[in-house]
C-alpha positions as CSV (number, residue, x, y, z in Angstrom):
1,X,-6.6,13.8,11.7
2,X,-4.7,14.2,15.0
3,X,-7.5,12.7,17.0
4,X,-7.8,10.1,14.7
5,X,-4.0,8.9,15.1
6,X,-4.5,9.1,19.1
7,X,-7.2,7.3,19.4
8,X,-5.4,4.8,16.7
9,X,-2.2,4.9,18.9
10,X,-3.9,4.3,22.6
11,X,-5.4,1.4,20.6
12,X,-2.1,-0.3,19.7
13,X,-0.7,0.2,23.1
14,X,-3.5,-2.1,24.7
15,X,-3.5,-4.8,21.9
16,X,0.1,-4.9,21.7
17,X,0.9,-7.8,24.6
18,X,-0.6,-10.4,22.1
19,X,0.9,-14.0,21.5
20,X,0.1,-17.2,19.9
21,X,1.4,-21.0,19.9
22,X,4.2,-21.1,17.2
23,X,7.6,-21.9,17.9
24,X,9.0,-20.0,15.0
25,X,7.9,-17.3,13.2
26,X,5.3,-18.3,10.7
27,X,4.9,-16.3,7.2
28,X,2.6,-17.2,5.1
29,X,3.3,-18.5,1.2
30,X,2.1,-15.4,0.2
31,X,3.7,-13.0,-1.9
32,X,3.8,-9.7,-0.8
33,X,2.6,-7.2,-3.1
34,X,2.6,-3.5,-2.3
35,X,0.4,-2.8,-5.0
36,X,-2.5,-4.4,-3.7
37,X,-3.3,-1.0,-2.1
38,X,-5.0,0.3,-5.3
39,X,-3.2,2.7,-5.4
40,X,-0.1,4.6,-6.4
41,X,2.0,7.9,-5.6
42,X,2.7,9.7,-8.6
43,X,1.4,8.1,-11.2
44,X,-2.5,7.9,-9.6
45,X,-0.4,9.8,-7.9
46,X,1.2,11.5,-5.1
47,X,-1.8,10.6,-2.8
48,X,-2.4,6.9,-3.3
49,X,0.7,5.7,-2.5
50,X,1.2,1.8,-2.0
51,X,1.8,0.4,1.9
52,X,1.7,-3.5,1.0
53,X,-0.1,-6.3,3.2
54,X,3.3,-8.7,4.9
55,X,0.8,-10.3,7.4
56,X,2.7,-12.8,9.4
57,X,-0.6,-14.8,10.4
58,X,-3.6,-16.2,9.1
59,X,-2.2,-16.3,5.7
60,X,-5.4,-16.9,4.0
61,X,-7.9,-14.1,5.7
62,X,-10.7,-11.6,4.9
63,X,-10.2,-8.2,6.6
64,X,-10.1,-4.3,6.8
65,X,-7.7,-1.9,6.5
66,X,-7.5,2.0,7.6
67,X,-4.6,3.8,4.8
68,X,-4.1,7.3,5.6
69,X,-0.7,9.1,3.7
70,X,0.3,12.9,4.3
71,X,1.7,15.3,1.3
72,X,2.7,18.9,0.9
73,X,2.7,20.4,-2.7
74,X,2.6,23.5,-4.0
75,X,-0.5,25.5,-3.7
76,X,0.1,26.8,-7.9
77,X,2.5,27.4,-10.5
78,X,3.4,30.8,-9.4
79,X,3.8,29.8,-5.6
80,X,7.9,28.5,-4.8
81,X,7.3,27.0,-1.2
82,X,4.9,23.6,-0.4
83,X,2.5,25.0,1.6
84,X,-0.6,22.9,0.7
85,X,-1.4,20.3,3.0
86,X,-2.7,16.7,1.2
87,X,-4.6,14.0,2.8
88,X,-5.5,10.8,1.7
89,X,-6.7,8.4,3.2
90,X,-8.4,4.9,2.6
91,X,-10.6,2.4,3.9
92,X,-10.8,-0.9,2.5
93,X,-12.2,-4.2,2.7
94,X,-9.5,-6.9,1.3
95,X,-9.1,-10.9,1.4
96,X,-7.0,-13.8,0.0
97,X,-9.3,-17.0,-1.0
98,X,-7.1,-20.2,-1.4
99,X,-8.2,-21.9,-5.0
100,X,-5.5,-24.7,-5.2
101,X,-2.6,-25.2,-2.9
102,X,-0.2,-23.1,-4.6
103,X,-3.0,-20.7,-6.1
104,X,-5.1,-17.5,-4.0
105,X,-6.9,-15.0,-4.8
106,X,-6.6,-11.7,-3.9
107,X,-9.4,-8.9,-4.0
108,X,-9.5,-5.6,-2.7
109,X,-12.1,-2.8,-2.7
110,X,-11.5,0.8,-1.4
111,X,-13.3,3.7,-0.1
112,X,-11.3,7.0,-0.6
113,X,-11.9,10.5,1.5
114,X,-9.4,12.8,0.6
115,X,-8.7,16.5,1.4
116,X,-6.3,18.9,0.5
117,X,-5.7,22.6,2.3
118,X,-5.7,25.6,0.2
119,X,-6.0,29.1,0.5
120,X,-9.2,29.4,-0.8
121,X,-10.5,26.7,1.5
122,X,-10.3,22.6,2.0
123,X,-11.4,20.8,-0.9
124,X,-12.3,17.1,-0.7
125,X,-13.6,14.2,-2.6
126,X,-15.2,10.7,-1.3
127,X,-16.1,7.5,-2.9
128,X,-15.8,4.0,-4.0
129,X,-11.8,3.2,-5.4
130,X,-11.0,1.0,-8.1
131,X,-11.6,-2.8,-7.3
132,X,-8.6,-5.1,-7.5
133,X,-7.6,-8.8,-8.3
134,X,-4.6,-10.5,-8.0
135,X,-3.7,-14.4,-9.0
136,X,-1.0,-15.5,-6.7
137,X,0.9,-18.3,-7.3
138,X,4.0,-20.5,-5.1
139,X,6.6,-21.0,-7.6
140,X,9.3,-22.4,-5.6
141,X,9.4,-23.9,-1.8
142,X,12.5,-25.3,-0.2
143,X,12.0,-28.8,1.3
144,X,13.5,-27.3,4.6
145,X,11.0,-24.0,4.2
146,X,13.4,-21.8,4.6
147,X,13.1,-20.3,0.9
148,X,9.9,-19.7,-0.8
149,X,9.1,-18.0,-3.8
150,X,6.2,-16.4,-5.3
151,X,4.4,-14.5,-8.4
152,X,1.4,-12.9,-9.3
153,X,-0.7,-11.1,-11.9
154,X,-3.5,-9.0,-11.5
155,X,-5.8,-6.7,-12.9
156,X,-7.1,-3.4,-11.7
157,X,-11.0,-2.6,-12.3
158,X,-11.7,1.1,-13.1
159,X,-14.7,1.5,-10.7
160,X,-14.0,5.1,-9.0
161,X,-14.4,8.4,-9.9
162,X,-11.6,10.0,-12.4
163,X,-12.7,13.6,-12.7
164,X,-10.9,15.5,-16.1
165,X,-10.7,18.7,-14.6
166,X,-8.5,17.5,-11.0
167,X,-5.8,16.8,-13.4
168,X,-4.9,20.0,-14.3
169,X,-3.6,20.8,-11.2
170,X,-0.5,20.4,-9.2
171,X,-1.3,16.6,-8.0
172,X,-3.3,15.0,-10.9
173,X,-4.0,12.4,-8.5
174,X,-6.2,14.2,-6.0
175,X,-8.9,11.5,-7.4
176,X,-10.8,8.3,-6.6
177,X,-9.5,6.3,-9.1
178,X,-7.2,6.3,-12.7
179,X,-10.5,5.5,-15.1
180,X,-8.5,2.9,-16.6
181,X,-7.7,-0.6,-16.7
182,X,-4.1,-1.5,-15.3
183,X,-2.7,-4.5,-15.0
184,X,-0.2,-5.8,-12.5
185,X,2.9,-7.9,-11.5
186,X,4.5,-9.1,-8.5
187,X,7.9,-11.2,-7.6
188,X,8.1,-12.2,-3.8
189,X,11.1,-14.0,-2.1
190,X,11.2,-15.1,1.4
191,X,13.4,-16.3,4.1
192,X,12.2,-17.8,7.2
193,X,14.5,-19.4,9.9
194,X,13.4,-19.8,13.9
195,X,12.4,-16.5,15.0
196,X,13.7,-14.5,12.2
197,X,12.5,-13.6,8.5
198,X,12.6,-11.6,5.6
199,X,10.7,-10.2,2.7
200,X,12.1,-9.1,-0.6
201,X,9.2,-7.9,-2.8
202,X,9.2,-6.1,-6.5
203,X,6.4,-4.9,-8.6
204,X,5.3,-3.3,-11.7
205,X,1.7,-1.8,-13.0
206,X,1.3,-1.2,-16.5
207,X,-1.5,1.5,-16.8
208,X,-3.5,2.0,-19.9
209,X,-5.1,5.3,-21.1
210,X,-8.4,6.1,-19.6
211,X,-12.0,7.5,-21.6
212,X,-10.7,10.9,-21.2
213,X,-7.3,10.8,-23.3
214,X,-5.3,10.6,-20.1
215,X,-2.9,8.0,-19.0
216,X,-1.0,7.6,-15.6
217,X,2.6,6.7,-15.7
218,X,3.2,2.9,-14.7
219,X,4.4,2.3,-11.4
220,X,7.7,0.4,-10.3
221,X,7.4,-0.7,-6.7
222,X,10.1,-2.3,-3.9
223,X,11.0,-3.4,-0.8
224,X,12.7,-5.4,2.0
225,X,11.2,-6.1,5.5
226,X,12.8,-8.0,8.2
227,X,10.6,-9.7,10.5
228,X,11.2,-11.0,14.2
229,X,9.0,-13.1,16.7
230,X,9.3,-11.1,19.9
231,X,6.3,-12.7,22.0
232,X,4.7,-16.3,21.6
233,X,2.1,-17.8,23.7
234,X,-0.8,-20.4,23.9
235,X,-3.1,-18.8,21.8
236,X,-0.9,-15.2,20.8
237,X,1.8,-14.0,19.2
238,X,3.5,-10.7,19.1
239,X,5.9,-9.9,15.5
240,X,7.9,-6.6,14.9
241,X,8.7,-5.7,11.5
242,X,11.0,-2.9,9.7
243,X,12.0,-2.4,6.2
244,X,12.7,0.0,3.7
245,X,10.5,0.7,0.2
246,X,10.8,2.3,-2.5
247,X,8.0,3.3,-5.2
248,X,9.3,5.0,-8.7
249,X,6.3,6.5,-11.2
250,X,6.9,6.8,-14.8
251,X,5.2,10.4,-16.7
252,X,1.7,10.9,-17.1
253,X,0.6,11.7,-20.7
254,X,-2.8,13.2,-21.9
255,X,-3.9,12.9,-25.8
256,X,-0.3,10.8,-26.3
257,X,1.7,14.1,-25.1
258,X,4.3,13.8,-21.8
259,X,3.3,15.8,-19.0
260,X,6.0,17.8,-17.0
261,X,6.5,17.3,-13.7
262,X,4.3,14.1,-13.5
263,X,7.3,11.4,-12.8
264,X,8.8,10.7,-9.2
265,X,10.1,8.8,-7.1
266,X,10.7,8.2,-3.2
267,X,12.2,6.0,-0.1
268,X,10.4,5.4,3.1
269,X,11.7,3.8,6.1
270,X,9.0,1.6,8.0
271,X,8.8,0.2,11.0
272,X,5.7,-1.8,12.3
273,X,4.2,-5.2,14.0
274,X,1.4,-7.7,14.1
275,X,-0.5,-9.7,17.2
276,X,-2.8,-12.2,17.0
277,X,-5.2,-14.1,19.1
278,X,-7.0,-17.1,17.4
279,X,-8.1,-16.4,14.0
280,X,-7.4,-12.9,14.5
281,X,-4.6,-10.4,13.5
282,X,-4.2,-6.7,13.9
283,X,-1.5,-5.3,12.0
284,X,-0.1,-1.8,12.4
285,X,3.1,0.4,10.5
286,X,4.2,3.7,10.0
287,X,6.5,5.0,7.4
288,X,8.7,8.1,6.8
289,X,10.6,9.3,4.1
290,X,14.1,8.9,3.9
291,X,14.3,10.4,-0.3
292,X,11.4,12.3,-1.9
293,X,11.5,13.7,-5.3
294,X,7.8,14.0,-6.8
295,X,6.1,15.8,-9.6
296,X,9.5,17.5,-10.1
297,X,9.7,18.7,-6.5
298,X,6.6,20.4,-6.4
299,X,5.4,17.3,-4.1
300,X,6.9,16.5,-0.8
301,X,6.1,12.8,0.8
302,X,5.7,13.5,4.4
303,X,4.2,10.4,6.2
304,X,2.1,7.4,6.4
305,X,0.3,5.2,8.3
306,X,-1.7,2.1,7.9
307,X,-3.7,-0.3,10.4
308,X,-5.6,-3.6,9.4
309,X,-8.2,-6.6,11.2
310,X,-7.9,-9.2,9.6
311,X,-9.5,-13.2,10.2
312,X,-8.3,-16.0,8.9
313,X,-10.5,-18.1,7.0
């Protein structure tokens, strides 16, 4: 994992003098949904938590995206301190196809490896995620363009792997996907002016009970990202972004029943940027908790950290 983040890391460094030919900053009418990481932190749970796309450029674009999140839970009932060690990480291909002028549509397909750290040995798991679709619609656009406003609903395809027997331990979401169908809404507000903007997103995900009698709490996501134009050239442009978001996860049930220690909720800071050249765009962000309270405290967010390739179509 280390490596992995270096090699990540001496990659941003070289990329990062990009620029391109836009006097101001340019967002996208896109709304920004953080759900369309198919996934969630508590509820499909503390492993799958949502990072959101906020590209800046090539607003309608087909790309991939490298999600990796770190945990610490406890190892059993009977142990008091965190001292397992959760990784999840995700690879996925995504895009946004323009049907209309006001209408896209979103798609994303993962590929899950994750691993957690016990005393009995590293356990992991590996496979397709659950396939997603969103319908994005503008429903508001100043004449100036310095407010937009946008919605969307979606639908969440059970296509991975839900195995019965991972949820009876401490993170019922060490899996590859919830084995249900979920559906999916998304508000999105943004201001532009000049060199400056800023996000305000909210979202919800209304999961339904899965062929084995169990049922993931729905999901309550959101956030606010500012945005500012640091480098702009013929061809380039450089954008820094930070923001705050928050995710909040409703109780898991199984045959109808509340689980305990299922709910959650948590507060990262992020901080993160995105360079262009042509019809490309590499994105990058990290994010660290700032509040943490999952599966009753027997989960402890620790960090993530996401990086993306996107081109435009």
């Amino acid at each position: 994992m280390k490596k992995i983040f270096l090699i990540i890391s001496l990659t941003l460094f070289h990329v990062s003098q990009a620029e391109i030919i836009i006097d101001s900053l340019y967002i996208p009418a896109v709304s920004n949904p953080m759900l369309f990481e198919d996934c969630d932190a508590c509820g499909c749970a503390a492993g799958n938590g949502s990072s959101g796309f906020e590209s800046l450029l090539n607003p309608q674009f087909i790309g991939i995206k490298y999600f990796a999140q770190h945990y610490k839970a406890k190892e059993n009932l009977f142990v008091k301190d965190l001292t397992q060690d959760q990784y999840f990480n995700t690879i996925q291909l995504w895009g946004k196809i323009p049907l209309t002028q006001k209408l896209s549509m979103y798609g994303s397909l993962p590929f899950h490896f994750h691993e957690k750290q016990t005393t009995q040995g590293d356990l992991t798991i590996h496979g397709i995620g659950d396939l997603n679709l969103m319908g994005i619609y503008q429903l508001f656009s100043s004449k100036d363009n310095l407010h937009q406003f946008n919605g969307g609903l979606g639908v969440k395809v059970p296509l991975g792997k839900f195995d019965e027997k991972g949820v009876s331990g401490v993170n019922p979401s060490f899996q590859l996907g919830t084995g249900s169908w979920d559906y999916q809404m998304v508000l999105n507000y943004k201001f532009q002016k000049n060199k400056l903007a800023l996000l305000v997103n909210t979202d919800y995900t209304i999961k339904t009970e899965n062929k084995k009698d169990y049922r993931f709490g729905n999901q309550w996501n959101y956030a606010t990202t500012g945005f500012y134009q640091i480098l702009s050239g013929d061809k380039t442009l450089l954008s820094g972004k930070i923001g705050l978001q928050g995710e909040v996860y409703d109780t898991n049930r199984q045959f109808g029943e509340a689980l305990p220690n299922t709910a959650g909720s948590a507060l990262y800071g992020k901080l993160g940027f995105e360079a262009s050249y042509g019809k490309f765009s590499l994105g990058s962000e990290v994010m660290l908790p700032a509040y943490s309270n999952l599966a009753g405290g027997d989960i402890e967010a620790r960090s993530r950290f996401s990086i993306f390739l996107n081109f435009g179509i």
